[in-house]
C-alpha positions in Angstrom: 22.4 -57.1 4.1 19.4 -54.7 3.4 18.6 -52.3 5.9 22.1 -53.6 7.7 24.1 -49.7 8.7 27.8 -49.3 10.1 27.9 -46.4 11.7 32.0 -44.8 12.8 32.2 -43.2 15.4 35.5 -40.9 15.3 35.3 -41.6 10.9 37.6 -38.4 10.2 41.0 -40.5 12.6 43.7 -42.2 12.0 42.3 -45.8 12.4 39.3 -45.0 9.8 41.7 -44.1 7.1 44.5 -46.6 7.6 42.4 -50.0 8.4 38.3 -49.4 8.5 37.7 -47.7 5.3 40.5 -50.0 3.4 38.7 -53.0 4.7 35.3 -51.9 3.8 36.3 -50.9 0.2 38.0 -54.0 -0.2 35.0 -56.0 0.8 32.5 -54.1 -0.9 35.2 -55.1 -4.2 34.9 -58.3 -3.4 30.8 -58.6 -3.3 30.2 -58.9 0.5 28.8 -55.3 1.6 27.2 -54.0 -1.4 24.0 -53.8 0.6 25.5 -51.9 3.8 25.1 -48.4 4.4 28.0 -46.7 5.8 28.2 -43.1 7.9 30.7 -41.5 8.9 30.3 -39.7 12.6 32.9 -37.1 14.0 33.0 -33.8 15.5 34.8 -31.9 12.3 32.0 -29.6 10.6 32.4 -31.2 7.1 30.2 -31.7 4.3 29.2 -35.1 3.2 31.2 -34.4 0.2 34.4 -33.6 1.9 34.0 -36.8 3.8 33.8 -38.5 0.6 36.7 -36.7 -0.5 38.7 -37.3 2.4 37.9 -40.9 2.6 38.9 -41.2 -1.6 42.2 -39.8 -0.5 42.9 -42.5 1.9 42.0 -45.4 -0.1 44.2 -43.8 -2.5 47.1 -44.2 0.1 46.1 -47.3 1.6 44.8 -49.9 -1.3 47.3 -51.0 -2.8 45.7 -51.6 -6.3 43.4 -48.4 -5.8 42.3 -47.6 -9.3 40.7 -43.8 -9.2 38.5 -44.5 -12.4 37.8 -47.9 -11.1 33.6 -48.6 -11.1 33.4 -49.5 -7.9 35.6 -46.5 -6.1 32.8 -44.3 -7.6 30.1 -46.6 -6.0 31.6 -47.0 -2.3 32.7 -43.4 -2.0 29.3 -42.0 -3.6 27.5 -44.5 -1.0 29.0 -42.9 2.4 27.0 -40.9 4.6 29.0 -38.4 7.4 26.8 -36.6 10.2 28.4 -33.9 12.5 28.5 -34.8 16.0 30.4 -34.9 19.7 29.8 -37.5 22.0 26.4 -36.2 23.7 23.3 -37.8 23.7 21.3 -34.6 22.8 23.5 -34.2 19.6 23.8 -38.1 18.7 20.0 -38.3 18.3 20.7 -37.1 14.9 22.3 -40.5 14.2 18.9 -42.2 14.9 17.0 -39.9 12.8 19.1 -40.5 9.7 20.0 -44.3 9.8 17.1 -46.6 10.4 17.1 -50.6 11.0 20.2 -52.7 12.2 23.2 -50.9 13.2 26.6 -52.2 14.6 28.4 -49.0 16.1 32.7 -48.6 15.7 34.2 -46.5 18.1 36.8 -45.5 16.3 38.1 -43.0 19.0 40.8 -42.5 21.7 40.4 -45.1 24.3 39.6 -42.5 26.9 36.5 -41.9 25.3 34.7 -44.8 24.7 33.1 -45.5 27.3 31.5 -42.1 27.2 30.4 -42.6 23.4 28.9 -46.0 24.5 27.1 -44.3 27.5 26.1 -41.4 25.5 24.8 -43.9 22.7 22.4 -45.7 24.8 21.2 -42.3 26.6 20.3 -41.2 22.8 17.7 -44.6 22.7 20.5 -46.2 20.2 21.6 -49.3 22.1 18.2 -50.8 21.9 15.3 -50.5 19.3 12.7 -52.6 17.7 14.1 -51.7 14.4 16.7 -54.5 14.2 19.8 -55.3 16.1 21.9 -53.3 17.7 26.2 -53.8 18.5 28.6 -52.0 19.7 32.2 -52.6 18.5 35.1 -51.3 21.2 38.8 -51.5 19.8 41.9 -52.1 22.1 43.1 -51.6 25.1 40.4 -52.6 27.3 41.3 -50.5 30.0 45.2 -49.6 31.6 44.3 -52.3 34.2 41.8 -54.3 36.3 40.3 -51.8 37.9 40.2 -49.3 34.9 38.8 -52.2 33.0 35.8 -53.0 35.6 35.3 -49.4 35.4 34.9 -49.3 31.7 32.4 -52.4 31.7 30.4 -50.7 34.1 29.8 -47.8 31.7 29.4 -50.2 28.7 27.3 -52.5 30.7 25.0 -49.5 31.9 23.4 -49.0 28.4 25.0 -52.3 26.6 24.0 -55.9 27.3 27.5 -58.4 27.0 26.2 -60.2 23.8 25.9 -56.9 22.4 29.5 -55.9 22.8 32.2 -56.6 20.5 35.6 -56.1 21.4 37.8 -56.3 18.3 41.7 -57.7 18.8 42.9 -58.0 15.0 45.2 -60.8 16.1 42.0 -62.8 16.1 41.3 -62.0 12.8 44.6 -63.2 11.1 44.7 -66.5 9.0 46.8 -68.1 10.7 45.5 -67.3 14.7 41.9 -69.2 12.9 44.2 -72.3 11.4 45.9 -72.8 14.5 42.6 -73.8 16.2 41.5 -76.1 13.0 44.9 -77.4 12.6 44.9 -78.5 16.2 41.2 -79.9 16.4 40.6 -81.4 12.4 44.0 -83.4 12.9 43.7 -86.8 14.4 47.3 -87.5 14.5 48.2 -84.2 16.6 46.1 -83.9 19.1 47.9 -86.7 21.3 50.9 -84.9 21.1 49.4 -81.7 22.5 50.4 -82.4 26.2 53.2 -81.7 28.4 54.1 -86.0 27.7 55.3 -84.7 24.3 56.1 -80.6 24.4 58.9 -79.0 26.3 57.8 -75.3 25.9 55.8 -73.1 24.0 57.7 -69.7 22.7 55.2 -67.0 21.4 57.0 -63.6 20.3 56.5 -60.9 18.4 59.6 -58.5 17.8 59.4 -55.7 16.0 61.8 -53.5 14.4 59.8 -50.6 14.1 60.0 -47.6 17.1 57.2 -45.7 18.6 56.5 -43.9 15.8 53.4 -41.8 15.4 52.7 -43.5 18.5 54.4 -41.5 21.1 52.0 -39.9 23.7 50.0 -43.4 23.7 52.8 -45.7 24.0 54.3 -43.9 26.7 52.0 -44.5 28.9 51.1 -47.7 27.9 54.2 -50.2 27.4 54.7 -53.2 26.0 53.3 -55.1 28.5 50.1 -53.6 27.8 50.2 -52.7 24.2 51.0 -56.4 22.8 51.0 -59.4 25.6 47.8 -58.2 27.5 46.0 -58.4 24.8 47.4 -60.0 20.7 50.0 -62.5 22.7 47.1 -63.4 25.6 45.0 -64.4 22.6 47.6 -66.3 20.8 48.1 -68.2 24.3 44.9 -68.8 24.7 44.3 -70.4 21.7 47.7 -72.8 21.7 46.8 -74.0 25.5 42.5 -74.4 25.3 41.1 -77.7 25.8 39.4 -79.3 22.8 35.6 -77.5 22.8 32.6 -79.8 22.6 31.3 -77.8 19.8 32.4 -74.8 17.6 29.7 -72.1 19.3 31.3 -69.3 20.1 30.3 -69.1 24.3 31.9 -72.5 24.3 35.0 -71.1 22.5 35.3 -67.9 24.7 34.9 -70.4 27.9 37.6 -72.6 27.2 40.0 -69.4 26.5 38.8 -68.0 30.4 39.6 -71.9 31.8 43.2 -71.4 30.1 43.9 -68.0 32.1 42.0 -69.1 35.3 44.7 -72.1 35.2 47.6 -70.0 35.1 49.9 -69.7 38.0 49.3 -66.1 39.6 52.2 -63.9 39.7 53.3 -62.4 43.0 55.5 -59.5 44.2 58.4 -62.7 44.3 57.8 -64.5 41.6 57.7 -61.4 39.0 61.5 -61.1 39.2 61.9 -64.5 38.2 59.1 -65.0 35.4 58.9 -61.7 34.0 61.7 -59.0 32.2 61.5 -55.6 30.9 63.6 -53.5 29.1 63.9 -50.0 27.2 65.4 -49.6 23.5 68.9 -47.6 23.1 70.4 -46.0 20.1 71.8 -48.6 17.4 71.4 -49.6 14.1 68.3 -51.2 12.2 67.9 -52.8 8.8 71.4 -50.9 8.5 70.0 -47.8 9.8 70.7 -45.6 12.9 68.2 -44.8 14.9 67.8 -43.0 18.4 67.0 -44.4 21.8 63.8 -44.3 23.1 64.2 -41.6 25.6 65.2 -39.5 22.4 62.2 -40.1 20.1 60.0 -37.2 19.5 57.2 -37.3 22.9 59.3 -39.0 25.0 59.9 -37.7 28.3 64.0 -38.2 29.1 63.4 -39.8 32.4 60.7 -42.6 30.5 60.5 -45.4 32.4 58.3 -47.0 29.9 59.1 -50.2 28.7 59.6 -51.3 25.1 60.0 -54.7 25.8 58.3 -57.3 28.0 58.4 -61.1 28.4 56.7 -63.3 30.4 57.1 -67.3 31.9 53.1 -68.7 31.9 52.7 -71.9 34.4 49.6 -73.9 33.5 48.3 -75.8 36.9 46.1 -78.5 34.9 46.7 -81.8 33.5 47.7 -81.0 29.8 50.2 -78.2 31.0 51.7 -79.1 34.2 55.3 -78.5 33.7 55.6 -76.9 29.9 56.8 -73.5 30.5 55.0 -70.6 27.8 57.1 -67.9 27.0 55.7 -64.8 25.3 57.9 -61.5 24.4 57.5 -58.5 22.1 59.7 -55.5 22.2 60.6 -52.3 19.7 63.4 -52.3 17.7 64.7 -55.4 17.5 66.7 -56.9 14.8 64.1 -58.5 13.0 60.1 -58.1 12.7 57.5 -61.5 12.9 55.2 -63.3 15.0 54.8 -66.5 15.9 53.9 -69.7 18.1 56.6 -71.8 18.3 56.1 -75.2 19.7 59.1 -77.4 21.2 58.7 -81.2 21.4 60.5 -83.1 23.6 63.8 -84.8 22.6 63.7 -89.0 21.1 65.0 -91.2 23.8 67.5 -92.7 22.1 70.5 -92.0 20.0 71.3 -92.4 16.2 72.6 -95.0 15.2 75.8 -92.5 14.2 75.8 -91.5 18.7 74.6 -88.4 17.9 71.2 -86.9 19.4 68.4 -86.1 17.2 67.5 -82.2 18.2 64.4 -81.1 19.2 61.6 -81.1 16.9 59.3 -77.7 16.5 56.4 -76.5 14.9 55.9 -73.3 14.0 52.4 -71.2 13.5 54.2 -67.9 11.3 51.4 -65.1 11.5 53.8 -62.2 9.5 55.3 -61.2 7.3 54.4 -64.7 5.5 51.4 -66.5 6.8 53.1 -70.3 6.9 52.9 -73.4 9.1 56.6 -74.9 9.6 57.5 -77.8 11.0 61.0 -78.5 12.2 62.4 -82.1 11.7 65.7 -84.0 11.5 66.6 -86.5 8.1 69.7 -88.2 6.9 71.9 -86.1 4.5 71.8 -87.8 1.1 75.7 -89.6 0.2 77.1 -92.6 1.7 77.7 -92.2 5.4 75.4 -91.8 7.8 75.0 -88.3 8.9 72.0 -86.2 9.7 70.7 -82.7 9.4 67.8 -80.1 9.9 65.1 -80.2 7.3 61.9 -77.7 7.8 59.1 -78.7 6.0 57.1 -75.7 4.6 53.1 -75.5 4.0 52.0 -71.7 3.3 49.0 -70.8 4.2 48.3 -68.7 1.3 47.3 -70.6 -2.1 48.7 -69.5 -5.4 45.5 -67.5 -7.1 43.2 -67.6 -3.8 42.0 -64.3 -2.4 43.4 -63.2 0.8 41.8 -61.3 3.3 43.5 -58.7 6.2 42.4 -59.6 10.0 39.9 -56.4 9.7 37.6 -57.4 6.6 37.5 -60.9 8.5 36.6 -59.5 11.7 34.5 -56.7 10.2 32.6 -59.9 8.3 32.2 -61.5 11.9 30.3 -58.0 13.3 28.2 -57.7 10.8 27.2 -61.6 10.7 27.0 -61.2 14.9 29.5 -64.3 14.9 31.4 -63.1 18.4 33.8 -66.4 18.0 36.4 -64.4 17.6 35.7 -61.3 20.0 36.6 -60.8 24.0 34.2 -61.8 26.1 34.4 -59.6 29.2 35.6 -62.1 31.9 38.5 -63.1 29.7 39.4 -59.2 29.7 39.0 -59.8 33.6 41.7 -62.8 33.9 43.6 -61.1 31.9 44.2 -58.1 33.7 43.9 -60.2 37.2 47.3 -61.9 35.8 49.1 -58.7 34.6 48.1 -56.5 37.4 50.9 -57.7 39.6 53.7 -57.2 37.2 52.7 -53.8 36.5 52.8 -53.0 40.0 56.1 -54.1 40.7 57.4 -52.2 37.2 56.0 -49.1 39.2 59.7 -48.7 40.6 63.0 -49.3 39.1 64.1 -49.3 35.3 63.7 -51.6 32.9 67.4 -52.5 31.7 68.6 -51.6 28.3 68.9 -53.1 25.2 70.5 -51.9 21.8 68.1 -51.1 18.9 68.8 -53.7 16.3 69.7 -56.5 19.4 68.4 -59.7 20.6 66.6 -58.0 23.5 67.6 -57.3 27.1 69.6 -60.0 28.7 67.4 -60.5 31.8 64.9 -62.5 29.5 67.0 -65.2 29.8 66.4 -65.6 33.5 62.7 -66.6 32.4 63.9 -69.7 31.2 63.6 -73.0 32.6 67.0 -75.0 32.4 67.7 -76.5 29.2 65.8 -73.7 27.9 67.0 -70.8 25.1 65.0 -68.2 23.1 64.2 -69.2 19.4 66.6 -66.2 17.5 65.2 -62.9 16.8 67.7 -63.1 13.7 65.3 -65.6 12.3 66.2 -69.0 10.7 63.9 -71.4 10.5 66.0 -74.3 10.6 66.9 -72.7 14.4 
């Protein structure tokens, strides 16, 4: 990693503090970035020491076994660089005068701005050089919508070749999102199974019970639609409908994710009533505390029309998929807080030999809180009689003693190492927005119906589903 810089972009914000600087400290810990050179870039007028400073603060907050007189604190703090800059080309030469060799760019900033910091990048002769590689990493959302999107590649692209552009969804980072593709591919016994002979549907949600928070001015005008299922719950789709790839390269990957959303039955100004739902957060209680609605949180206009929660039905015209409904939800303020893929296989045949009908068996991918892979079946209760009951058989992912990493140091890993596996290729940003772009124009008008905070969720989510159909419970049981 000698001669190997990081260079931030927007390194005095939120997302530096809370995520970035975490993530490199804790990899720097653990052996892997000793060699990497890290400066911080932002318009404040601050001193290389108060950068240091500020950044020893938030690893203070952060880490959660931050030790102030700890060796390597000293080291990694003492080690950052911070240059004092706006996003011109003129004043971001500076940047190339002071770090020489490979450099992979973070644009830590608002997501109005990047693609003027990745314009104004290449205009200052930092995209390409014959020092060493060059990359430029770009953070959710990737534009409001298809056309804001094509707009945004064409200011990347402009100074920025494709394989040169990183754009970093953390979902893709988590343990779990990585098993799912080795537990689907590495298992003989599964993969015939993984057809629409064998599943009923495919439920992928991510509740939350948290509000807007901090988050007010953004969220407004983004949504739920666009904050979680455009991008973390397209991913995890993806990932659960892809054909098997011929090898493990990561164009072959990013193909297969594209052929998923090409597949998908387009949405129309009809069919959005019946395959998607909205609906907006009222005041209730959660985790036995009372909370306001959303048109009451700090930020929000009164008249919002935003919504805070957003499902979708996915139809998959190929051969695997034809006829397996997917079903992916998030919302704010719910009554409890997870993700997961939840896969439904269809019912036995026959009956026990009691009469009764064995339910439906399910496998579950758990991304958070605990990282686990469950899998729903039925056994006989132990005694005399015959009777049956649900048993869930439990692997975590996590092993006692092994070292965990978050979805950031992974992905961070994958930057510098220019493995783009587990990065956004451009077209799949494309079909992505080419799907949604429909449904956001028909939530132009009207309001999205109300739910209470702590609740299941809007009712009208349950038009989505296909008969026989009914949402795994956001008041979480596994045996459910």
């Amino acid at each position: 990693m000698a001669n190997t810089n990081l260079v931030i972009l927007g390194a005095t914000g939120d997302l530096t503090q809370r995520l970035l600087m975490p993530a490199l400290y804790r990899l720097y810990q653990s052996g892997y970035t000793r060699g990497l050179k890290i400066t911080g870039y932002a318009i404040e007028d601050w001193s290389k020491e108060h950068f240091r400073d500020h950044i020893q603060e938030a690893l203070r907050t952060f880490v959660s076994d931050y030790k102030v007189e700890d060796k390597c604190q000293t080291e990694f703090c003492a080690s950052l660089d911070y240059i004092t800059g706006g996003l011109e080309a003129g004043q971001m030469k500076e940047i190339g005068r002071r770090v020489k060799g490979s450099i992979l760019f973070y644009l830590a900033l608002p997501p109005p701005l990047f693609g003027a910091a990745a314009v104004a990048l290449g205009e200052a002769g930092l995209a390409q050089t014959s020092e060493g590689w060059r990359r430029l990493v770009v953070e959710k959302p990737f534009g409001t919508d298809l056309a804001s999107a094509e707009m945004l590649r064409k200011q990347i692209h402009s100074q920025w070749t494709e394989e040169n552009v990183l754009r970093i969804d953390h979902f893709l980072g988590k343990e779990t999102t990585q098993n799912l593709m080795v537990f689907r591919f590495a298992n003989r016994f599964l993969e015939p199974l993984w057809n629409s002979a064998h599943i009923a549907q495919v439920q992928i949600s991510c509740p939350e019970t948290l509000g807007v928070e901090h988050r007010a001015a953004y969220y407004d005008h983004a949504g739920a639609l666009r904050d979680m299922l455009q991008n973390h719950l397209m991913q995890l789709f993806c990932l659960t409908a892809m054909e098997p790839p011929s090898s493990w390269d990561a164009e072959v990957l990013r193909d297969h994710k594209v052929e998923v959303l090409r597949a998908v039955v387009p949405f129309n100004e009809h069919t959005v009533r019946s395959r998607a739902a909205r609906g907006q957060y009222t005041a209730g209680s959660v985790d036995s505390k009372n909370v306001p609605a959303y048109r009451q949180e700090p930020g929000i206009p009164v008249n919002s029309t935003t919504e805070t929660f957003a499902a979708l039905r996915f139809e998959i015209n190929n051969w695997r998929w034809q006829g397996v409904p997917f079903y992916l939800r998030s919302g704010k303020r719910m009554a409890s807080g997870y993700s997961e893929i939840a896969i439904q296989f269809r019912q036995v045949p026959d009956a026990l030999p009691d009469g009764s009908v064995a339910p439906n068996n399910w496998m579950i991918f758990r991304l958070q809180p605990q990282e686990s892979l469950n899998l729903v079946a039925t056994a006989k209760k132990p005694g005399m009689e015959f009777a049956t009951h649900t048993v869930v058989l439990t692997a975590p992912y996590a092993q006692e003693g092994a070292k965990e990493f978050s979805a950031y140091e992974q992905l961070l890993m994958d930057t510098i190492n220019g493995n783009c596996s587990h990065f956004l290729r451009f077209d799949e940003v494309e079909w992505s927005w080419r799907l949604l772009d429909p449904v956001l124009h028909a939530w132009c008008t009207g309001n999205p119906e109300e739910y209470t905070s702590g609740s299941e969720g809007p009712t009208s989510q349950n038009q989505l589903l296909t008969a026989g159909h009914s949402w795994r419970p956001v008041r979480m049981h596994l045996e459910n």
